[in-house]
N, C-alpha and C positions, 0 to 999 in steps of 0.2 A: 435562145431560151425564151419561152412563153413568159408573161406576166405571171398566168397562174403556175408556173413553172418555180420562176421566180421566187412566191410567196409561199411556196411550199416548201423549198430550200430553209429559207428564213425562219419560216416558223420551227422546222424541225431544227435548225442550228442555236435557237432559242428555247427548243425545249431540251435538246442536249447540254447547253448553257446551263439552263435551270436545275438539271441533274447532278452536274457537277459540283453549281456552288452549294445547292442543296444538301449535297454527299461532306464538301466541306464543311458548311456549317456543321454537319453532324459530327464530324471528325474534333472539330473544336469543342463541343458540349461533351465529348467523350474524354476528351484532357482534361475539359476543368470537372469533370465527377471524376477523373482518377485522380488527381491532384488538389481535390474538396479535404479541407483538414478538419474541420467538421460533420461531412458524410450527410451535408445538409437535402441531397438530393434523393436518400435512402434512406430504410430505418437503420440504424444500427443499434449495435449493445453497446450500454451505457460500461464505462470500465471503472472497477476498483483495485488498486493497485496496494496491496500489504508489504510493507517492509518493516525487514527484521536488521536488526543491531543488533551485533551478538560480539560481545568479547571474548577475543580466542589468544589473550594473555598468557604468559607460562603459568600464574595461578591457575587456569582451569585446565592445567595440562591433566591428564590421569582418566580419572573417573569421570569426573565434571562433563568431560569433552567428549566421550565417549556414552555419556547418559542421552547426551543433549545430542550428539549425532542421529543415536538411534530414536529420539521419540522426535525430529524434526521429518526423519523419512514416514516417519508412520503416519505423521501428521499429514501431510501432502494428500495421501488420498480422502483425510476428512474434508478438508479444505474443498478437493473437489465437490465437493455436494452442498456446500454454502453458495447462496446466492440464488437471485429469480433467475427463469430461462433466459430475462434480458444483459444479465448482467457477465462482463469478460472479468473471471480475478485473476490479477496478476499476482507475480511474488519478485521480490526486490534482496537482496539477502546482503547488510554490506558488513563487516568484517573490520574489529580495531583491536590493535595491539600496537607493535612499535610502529604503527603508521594506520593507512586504511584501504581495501577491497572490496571491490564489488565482487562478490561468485560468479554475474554475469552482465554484460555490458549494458543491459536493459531489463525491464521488465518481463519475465516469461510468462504467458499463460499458464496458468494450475493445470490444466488439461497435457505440457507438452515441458513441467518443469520436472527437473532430474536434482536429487538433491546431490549436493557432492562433500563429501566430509570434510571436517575442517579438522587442523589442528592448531597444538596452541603454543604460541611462545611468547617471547617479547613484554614488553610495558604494555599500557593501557593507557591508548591516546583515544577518549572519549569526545575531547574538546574539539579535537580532528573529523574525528567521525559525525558531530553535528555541524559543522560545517559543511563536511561533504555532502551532508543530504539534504540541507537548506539549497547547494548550488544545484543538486541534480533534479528536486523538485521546484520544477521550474516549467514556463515555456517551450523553454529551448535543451532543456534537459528529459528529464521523464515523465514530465505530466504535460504535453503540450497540446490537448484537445481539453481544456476547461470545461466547455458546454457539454461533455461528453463525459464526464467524469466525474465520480462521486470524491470527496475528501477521501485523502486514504486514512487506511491505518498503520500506526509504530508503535513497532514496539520492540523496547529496549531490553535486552536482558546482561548483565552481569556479575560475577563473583565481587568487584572488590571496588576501592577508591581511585579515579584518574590518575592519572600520572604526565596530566598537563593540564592549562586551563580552562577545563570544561565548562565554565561560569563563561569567558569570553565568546565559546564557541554556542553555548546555550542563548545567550543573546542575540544572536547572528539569524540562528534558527527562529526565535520567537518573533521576527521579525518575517516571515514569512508565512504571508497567506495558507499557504496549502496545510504549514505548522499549526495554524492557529484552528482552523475549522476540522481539522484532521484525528477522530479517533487516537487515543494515546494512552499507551498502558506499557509499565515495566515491572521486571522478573530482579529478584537481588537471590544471588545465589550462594549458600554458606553465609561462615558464620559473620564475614568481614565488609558483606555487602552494607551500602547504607543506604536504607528506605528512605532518611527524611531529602536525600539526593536526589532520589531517584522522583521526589515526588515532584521535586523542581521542576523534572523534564512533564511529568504527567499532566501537572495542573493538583495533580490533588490526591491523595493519600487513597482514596479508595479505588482507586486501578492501579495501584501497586499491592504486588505480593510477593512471597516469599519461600523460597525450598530449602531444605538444607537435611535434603536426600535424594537418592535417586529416584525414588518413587514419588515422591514429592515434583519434583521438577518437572516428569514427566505429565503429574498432573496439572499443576501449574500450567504451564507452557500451551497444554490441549484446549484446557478451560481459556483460557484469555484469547488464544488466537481463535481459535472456533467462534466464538461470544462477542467476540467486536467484529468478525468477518462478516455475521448475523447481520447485527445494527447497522457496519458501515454500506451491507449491500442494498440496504431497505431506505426507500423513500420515503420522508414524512412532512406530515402536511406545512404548510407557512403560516397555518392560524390555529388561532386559540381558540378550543372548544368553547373553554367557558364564559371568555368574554368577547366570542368573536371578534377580534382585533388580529390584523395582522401581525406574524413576526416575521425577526429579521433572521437573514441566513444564522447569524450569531446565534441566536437565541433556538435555532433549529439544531446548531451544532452542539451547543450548551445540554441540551435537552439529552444527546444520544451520547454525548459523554458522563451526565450523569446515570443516563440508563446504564451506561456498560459499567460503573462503578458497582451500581448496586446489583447488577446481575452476578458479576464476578464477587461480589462478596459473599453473594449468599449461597453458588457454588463452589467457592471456599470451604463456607463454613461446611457444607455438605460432605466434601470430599474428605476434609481433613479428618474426618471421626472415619479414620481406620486405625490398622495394626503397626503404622509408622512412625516413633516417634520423631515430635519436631526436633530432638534434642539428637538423632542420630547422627546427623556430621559426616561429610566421606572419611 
């Protein structure tokens, strides 16, 4: 074989070389964007994730549970239409009575979620059920793309008083970040729910309401999750108009939980001037 023979060999086995590791390199940038837990290499949608606490106690066995089945299926398709084109909503649905349940192992998209009826027996372990949703909103649980994700929203609804202790399991919870920046609003249903409880979980009296009818609950229920779906899907700025100063995430979340206070109060007040009275009772 020629010299020029030779370098012709060489060069072509060098640029076959170069193809190959090239093709690897590539191969590797393809693992780490399918395996990016941030999607830092693509836009993505930002995700907000709504979860519902719903006590499915033998107190709401009957009508209760049966009101609140059918206006959570109705609601699903509202749901679908909150949020920017940017924005994934999820739904979370966890379930306390003598213990606690997820509806489903994860977060479903609104787009692909199926509601499934609940019924109702058992105690009311509320202290259980904050617990469980302090460990699943988490990292390593359901919220595990932070940079990617707005605070969710909760929101608690039920008929009556624990039947464990919910003050230990509410501390657990308020120790957690996603708790703390997180949209929050609760439903007290009948006549033996206790608002100033519930406001514990809320932060504050004005994102708590109240039904005690069918028709009531159904509005209830539409108003608050629809109206913090709103706010939680919405970005807002980190400064102050009026004294341009920046603020802190705190004080970003503070802001949209007072927003959704006064929004829901004053679609309250709106709704409740119909032909139902508050004093109707199932």
């Amino acid at each position: 074989m020629s010299q020029n023979d030779m370098n012709n060999t060489n060069a072509a086995e060098n640029t076959e070389a170069a193809k190959v590791n090239t093709a690897a390199a590539g191969d590797n940038l393809l693992d780490f964007d399918d395996d990016d837990p941030l999607g830092a290499t693509a836009v993505s949608k930002k995700s907000l994730v709504i979860f519902f606490l719903i006590d499915t106690s033998g107190s709401m066995r009957g009508k209760k549970m049966g009101e609140l089945n059918t206006v959570m299926e109705e609601l699903i398709p509202e749901i679908r239409r909150v949020g920017e084109a940017d924005t994934d909503v999820k739904i979370a649905v966890l379930t306390f009575s003598t213990g606690v349940k997820w509806m489903y192992k994860a977060p479903i998209s609104v787009e692909e979620f199926q509601w499934s009826r609940l019924e109702a027996n058992g105690v009311t372990s509320m202290g259980e059920a904050f617990s469980e949703l302090s460990n699943r909103m988490s990292r390593n649980g359901f919220l595990n793309s932070p940079s990617l994700s707005f605070a969710p929203v909760i929101f608690l609804m039920t008929d009556g008083y624990p039947s464990d202790d919910y003050k230990k399991g509410l501390e657990s919870l308020q120790t957690n970040s996603w708790y703390k920046f997180g949209l929050k609003a609760a439903l007290g249903i009948g006549n033996e729910a206790n608002d100033d409880m519930l406001a514990e979980f809320t932060g504050n009296k004005e994102t708590v309401v109240h039904a005690y009818s069918g028709n009531q609950l159904a509005q209830m229920i539409k108003i608050v999750a629809v109206t913090a779906s709103q706010i939680g899907s919405k970005s807002m700025t980190l400064s102050d108009e009026n004294s341009n100063q920046e603020l802190s995430e705190e004080d970003v979340y503070a802001s949209k939980q007072k927003l959704l206070g006064q929004q829901i109060q004053e679609l309250v007040g709106q709704d409740g001037k119909d032909d139902v009275s508050f004093d109707t009772g199932w």
